[in-house]
Backbone bond lengths (Angstrom), bond angles and torsions (degrees), N, CA, C in turn:
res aa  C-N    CA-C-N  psi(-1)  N-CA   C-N-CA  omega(-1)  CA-C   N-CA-C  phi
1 X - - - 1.448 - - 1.537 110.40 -
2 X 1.368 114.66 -23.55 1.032 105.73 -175.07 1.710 123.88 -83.18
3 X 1.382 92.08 -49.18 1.778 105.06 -179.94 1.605 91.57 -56.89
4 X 1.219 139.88 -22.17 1.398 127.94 169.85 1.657 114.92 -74.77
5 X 0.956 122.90 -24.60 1.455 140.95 177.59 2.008 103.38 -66.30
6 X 1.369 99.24 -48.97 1.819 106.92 170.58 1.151 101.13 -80.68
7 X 1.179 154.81 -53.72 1.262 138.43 159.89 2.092 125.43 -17.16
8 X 0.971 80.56 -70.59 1.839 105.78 176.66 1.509 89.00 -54.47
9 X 1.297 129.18 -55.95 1.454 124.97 -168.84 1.560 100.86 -73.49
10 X 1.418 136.40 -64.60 0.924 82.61 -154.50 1.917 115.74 -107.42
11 X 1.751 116.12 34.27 1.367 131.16 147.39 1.706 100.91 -53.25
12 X 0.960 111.10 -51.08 1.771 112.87 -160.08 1.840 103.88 -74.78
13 X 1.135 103.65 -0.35 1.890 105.94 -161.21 1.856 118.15 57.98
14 X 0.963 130.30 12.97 1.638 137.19 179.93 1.358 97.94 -0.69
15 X 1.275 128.05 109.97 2.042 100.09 159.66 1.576 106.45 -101.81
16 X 1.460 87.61 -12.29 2.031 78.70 178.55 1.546 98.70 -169.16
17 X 1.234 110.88 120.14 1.416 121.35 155.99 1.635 132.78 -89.09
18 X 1.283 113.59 128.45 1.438 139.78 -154.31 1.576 95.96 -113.60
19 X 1.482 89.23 135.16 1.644 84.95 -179.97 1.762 87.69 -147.04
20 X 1.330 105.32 120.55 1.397 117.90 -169.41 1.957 113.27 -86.64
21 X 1.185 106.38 164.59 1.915 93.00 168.30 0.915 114.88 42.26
22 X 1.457 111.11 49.24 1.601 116.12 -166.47 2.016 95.32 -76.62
23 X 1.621 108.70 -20.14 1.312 97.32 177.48 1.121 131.90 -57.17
24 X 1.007 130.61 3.65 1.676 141.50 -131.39 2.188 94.09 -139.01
25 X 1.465 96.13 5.38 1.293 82.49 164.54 1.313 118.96 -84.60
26 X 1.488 108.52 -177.44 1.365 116.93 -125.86 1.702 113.31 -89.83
27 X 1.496 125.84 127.88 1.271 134.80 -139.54 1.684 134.17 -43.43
28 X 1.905 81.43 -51.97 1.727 110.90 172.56 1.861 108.57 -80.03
29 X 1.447 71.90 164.74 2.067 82.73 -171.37 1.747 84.90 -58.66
30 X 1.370 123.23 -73.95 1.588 119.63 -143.56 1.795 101.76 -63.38
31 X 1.547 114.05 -41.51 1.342 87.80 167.35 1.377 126.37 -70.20
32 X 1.149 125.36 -15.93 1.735 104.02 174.87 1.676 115.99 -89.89
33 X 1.524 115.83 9.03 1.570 122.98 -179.36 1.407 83.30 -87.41
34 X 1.118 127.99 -54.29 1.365 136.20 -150.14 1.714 101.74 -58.54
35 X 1.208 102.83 -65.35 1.805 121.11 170.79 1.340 103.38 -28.44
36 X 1.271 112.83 -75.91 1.435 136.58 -162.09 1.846 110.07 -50.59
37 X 1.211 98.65 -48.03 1.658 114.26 172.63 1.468 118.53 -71.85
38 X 1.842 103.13 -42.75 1.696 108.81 158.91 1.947 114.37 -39.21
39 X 1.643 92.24 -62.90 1.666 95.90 -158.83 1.877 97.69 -81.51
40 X 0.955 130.52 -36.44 1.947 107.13 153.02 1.078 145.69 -18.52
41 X 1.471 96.71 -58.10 1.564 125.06 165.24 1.862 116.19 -46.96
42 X 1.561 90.59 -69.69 1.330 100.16 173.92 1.184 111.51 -61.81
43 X 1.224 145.58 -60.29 1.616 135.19 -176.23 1.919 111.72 -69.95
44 X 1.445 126.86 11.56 1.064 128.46 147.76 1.760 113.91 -102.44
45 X 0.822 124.33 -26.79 1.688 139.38 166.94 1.472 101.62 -55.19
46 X 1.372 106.77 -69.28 1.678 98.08 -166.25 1.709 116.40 -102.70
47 X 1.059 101.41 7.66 1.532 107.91 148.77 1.662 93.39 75.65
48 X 1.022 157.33 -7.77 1.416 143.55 174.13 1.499 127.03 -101.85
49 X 0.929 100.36 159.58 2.054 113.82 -162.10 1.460 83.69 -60.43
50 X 1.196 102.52 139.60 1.812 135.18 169.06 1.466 105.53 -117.79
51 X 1.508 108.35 122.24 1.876 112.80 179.63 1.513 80.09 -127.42
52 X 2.038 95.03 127.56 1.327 117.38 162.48 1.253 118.83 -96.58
53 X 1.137 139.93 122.57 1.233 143.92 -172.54 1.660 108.85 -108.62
54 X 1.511 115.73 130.69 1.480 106.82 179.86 1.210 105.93 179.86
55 X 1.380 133.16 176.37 1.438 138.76 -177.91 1.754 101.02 -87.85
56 X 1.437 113.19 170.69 1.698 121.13 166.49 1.519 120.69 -30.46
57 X 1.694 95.52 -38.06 1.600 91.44 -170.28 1.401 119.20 -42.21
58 X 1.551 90.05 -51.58 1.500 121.47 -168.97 1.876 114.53 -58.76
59 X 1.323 118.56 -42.49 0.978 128.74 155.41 1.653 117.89 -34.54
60 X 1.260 101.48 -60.30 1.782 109.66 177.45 1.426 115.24 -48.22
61 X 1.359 120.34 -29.68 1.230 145.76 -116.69 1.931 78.90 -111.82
62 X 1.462 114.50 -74.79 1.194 119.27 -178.39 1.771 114.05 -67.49
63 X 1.471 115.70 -29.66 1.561 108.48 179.34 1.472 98.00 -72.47
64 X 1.494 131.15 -21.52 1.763 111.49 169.34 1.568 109.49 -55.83
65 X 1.710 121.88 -37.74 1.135 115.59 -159.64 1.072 130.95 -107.39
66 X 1.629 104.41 23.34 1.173 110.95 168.68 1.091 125.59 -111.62
């Protein structure tokens, strides 16, 4: 799924993917590890700038995981 995911990116030219309401990820611990490890992957896979957009929560959210 993924090498299809770089594909799609870079047929389409991507120069930057935006990912909005980033607060709104996902509730439980394993689904939001899961997310978090999903969208890594992909923004090391297809190689282009990722802008997260979101309220404080969300902020908290990434200074745990880093």
């Amino acid at each position: 799924m993924m090498d299809h995911m770089v594909v799609v990116a870079n047929r389409h030219s991507i120069g930057c993917l935006i990912i909005d309401e980033i607060q709104h990820l996902g509730k439980s611990g394993d689904e939001e590890h899961l997310l978090i490890t999903f969208l890594t992957t992909l923004i090391n896979k297809i190689g282009v700038p990722v802008l997260f957009i979101g309220t404080m929560s969300a902020y908290e959210r990434f200074e745990r995981t880093g």
